[in-house]
N, C-alpha and C positions, 0 to 999 in steps of 0.2 A: 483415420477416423475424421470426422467432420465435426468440426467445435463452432461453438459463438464463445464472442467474448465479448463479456458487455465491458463498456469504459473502456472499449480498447483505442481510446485515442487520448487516454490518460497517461501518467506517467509508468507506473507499473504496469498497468495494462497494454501500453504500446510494447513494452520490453519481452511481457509474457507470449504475446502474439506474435512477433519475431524469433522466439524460438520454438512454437511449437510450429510454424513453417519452415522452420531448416531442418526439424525431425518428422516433415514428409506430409503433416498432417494438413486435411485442407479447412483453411480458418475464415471465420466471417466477423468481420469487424462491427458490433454494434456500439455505437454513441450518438449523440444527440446530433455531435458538430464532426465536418470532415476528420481521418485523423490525417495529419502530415507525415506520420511517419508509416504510410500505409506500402507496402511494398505488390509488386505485380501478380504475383501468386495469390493474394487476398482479396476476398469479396469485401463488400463495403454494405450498412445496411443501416442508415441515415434514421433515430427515429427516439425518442423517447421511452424510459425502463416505463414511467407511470402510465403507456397507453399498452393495453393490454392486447388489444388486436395486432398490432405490430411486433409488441415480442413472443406472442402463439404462432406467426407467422415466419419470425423470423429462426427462429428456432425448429420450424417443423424435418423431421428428418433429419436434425444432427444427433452427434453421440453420446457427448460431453458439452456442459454449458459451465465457462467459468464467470464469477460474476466480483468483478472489480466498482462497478458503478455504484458510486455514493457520493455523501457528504463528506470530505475523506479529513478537513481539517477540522482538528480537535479546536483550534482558538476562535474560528466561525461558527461551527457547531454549540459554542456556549450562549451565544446571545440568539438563538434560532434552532428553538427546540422543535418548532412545527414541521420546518424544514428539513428537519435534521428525521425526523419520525416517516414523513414521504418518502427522503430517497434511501434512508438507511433501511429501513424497515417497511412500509407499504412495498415501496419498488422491487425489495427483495422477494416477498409474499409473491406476487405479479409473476416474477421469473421463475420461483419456485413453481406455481400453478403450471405456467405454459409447459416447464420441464414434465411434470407430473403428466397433462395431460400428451405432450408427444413421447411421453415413454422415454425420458434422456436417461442413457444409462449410468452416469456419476455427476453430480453435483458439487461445483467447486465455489468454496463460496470465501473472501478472502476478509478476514476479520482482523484482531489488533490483541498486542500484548495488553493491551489495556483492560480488554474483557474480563481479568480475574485482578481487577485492582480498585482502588476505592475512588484514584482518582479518573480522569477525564471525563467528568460532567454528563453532557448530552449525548455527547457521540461514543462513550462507554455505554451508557442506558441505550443507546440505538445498537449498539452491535451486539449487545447481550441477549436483546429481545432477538435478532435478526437470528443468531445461532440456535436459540431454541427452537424456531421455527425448522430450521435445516430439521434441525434432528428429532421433531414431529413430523413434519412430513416422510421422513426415514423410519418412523417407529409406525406413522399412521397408511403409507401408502407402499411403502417399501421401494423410495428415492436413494438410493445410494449416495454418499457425499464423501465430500472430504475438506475439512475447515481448517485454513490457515490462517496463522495469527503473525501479524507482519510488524516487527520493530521496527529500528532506526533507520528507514531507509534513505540514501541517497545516491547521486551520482547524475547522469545524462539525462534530459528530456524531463528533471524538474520544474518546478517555479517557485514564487514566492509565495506557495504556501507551504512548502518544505521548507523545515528546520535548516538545514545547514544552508540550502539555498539559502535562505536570509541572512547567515552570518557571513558566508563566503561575500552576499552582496552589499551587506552591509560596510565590511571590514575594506572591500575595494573603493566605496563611495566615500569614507569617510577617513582610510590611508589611516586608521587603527583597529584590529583586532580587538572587541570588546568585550570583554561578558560580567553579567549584573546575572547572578543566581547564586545557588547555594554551594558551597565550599565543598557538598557530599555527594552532588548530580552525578551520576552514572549513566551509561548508555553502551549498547552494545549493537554499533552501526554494522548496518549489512549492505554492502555495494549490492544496485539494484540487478542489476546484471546475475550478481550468482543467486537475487532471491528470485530470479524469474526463470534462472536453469531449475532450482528446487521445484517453484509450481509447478513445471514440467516432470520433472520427476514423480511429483505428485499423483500421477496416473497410475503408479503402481498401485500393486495387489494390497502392499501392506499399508494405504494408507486410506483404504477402501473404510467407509465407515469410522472416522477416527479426529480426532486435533492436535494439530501440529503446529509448534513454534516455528517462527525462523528470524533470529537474530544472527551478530556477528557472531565472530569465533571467539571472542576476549571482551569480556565489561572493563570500561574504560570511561576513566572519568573524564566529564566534560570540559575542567578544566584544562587538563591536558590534551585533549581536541585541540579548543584553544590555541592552547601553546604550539601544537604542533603547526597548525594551518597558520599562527602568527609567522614561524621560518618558511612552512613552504611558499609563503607571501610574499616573506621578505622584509615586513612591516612591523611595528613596534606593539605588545598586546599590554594591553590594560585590563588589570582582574581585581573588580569590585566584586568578591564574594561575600555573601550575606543570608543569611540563614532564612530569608524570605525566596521562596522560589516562585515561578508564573505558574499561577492560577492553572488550575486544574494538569498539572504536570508531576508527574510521580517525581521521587528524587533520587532512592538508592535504587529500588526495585518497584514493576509496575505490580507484583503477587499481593493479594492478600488472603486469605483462608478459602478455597472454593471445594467442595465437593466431586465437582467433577475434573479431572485431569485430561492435561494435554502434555503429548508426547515432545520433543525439541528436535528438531532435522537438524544438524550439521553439515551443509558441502562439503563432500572432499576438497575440491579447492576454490581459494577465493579471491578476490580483486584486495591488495595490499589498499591499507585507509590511505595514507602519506600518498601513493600514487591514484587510491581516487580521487583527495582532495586537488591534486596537481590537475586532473581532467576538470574537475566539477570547479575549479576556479578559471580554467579557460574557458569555458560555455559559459559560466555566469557572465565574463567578463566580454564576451561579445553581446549577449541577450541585452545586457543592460545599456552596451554601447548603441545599438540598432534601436532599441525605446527610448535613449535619448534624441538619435539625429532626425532635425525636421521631415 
C-alpha cells in the first residue's frame, strides 16, 4: 500500500515510518522540515499540514494517511491556545478533507490518553475536538479511521520536550536524579519502538472504525522510575514528594467518566524499561554533549 505520514520527521512519527517500510509498504514522508531519519526506500514531501493545496497533493493516490503532526507538548500547548487549535485541530480538519476527497481508505489519526481526562489543558481540548472530527467525517462521508491514543512515550529520536528525555537530561547535567511531584504519580511508559510496531498493526481489520490505547504493560509509579533510572545512572536520587503535581498533569490515572470507550492494545512483546532507560540515557547523553560543543 502507499501511505503518507504526516510528522514523519517527528519522534513517533519517524519510528512509525520505519516500520511500515520494513513491512514492504511504500511511504511518503510529510513535514515541514527535512526528516534525518529518512531512509532510501522513502519519498520525502517537504510542506506544511495548514497549506491545504500541498497536503491534497501530497496525498493524492495513497491508501492510508497516518497523521502524527501536531502540537504534541502538553506544557507548550498551556500557554498557546491559538496555536495549539491550528495544528492540533485546523491541520487535522485540512488532512481529513484532502483524505476525503482522494478517497484514502483508512484514516489514522494518533491522539493521547489524555482525551478522556480532566486534566491536560489545551492540548486535551485540541485532541478531543480533533477526534470528533475523525469520527464525523467517518459517520458523514464514510472515512474509515482508526484513533490511537498514545501514553508514556519514550526511548530514541526524542527531545526535550519528552518527559523522560528531560529527566534523563536533567539528572546527567546536574549528577542528581531529582523528582518534585506527587508521592501517587503513576505512569505507564511504552518504549516507542513497540508503540510504533502497534500503529502498524493498527491496519488490521479489527481496529477499522474504532479507539485504541497504547500504554505499557504495568502502571508504575513515577517515583520508582526515579529510583530505577537513579542505579542505571549510577548517581544519587533525591525525592522531594509533595502532594502538589505540574500543572495540567494527571497523577494516578489520566480517565475520567466518558461516554464513549476505547479499547487498550497490548504488544505481545516489548522493550524491557530498565534497558530502555540504558539506550535513552546514551542518546541523551551524546545530544546534549554535541549542543554543548562550540
Amino acid at each position: 500500500m502507499r501511505l503518507v505520514v504526516f510528522g514523519a520527521a517527528g519522534f513517533l512519527g519517524s519510528h512509525v515510518a520505519d516500520q511500515l517500510s520494513e513491512e514492504g509498504h511504500t511511504v511518503v514522508l510529510y513535514d515541514k522540515r527535512p526528516s534525518p531519519y529518512r531512509r532510501p526506500d522513502q519519498e520525502e514531501w517537504l510542506g506544511d499540514i495548514l497549506d491545504q493545496d500541498q497536503v491534497e497533493l501530497a496525498t493524492s493516490g495513497c491508501d492510508v494517511i497516518y497523521n502524527f503532526a501536531a502540537l504534541a507538548d502538553l506544557n507548550a500547548a498551556m500557554t498557546a491556545p491559538v496555536d495549539t487549535v491550528q495544528k492540533n485541530i485546523l491541520g487535522n480538519c485540512i488532512v481529513l478533507e484532502a483524505a476525503r476527497k482522494n478517497k484514502v481508505r483508512r484514516y489514522i489519526y494518533a491522539s493521547t490518553v489524555y482525551v478522556n481526562s480532566r486534566h491536560g489543558g489545551f492540548y486535551r481540548c485540541s485532541k478531543q475536538a480533533a477526534e470528533q472530527y475523525v469520527e464525523q467525517y467517518q459517520s458523514s462521508y464514510d472515512l474509515d479511521f482508526t484513533i490511537l491514543r498514545y501514553g508514556s512515550l519514550y526511548g530514541p529520536r526524542s527531545d526535550s520536550t519528552n518527559g523522560l528525555y528531560r529527566i534523563v537530561a536533567n539528572a546527567l547535567k546536574e549528577g542528581t536524579v531529582r523528582y518534585h511531584g506527587s508521592p501517587g504519580a503513576m505512569r505507564e511508559y511504552i518504549h516507542v519502538e513497540d508503540a510504533a510496531r502497534a500503529s502498524v498493526e493498527a491496519l488490521g481489520e479489527s481496529f477499522r472504525n474504532q479507539s485504541f490505547v497504547l500504554t505499557g504493560q504495568e502502571p508504575m509509579s513515577v517515583l520508582d522510575m526515579h529510583k530505577m533510572l537513579a542505579e542505571v545512572l549510577g548517581l544519587p536520587c533525591e525525592l522531594n514528594a509533595t502532594p502538589d503535581h505540574e500543572q495540567g498533569h494527571y497523577v494516578r490515572t489520566p480517565y475520567a467518566y466518558q461516554p464513549r470507550r476505547g479499547f487498550k492494545y497490548i504488544p505481545p512483546q516489548h522493550v524491557d524499561l530498565g534497558q530502555g532507560l540504558v539506550e535513552l540515557a546514551h542518546e541523551v547523553a551524546t545530544k546534549e554533549r554535541l549542543n554543548d560543543d562550540p
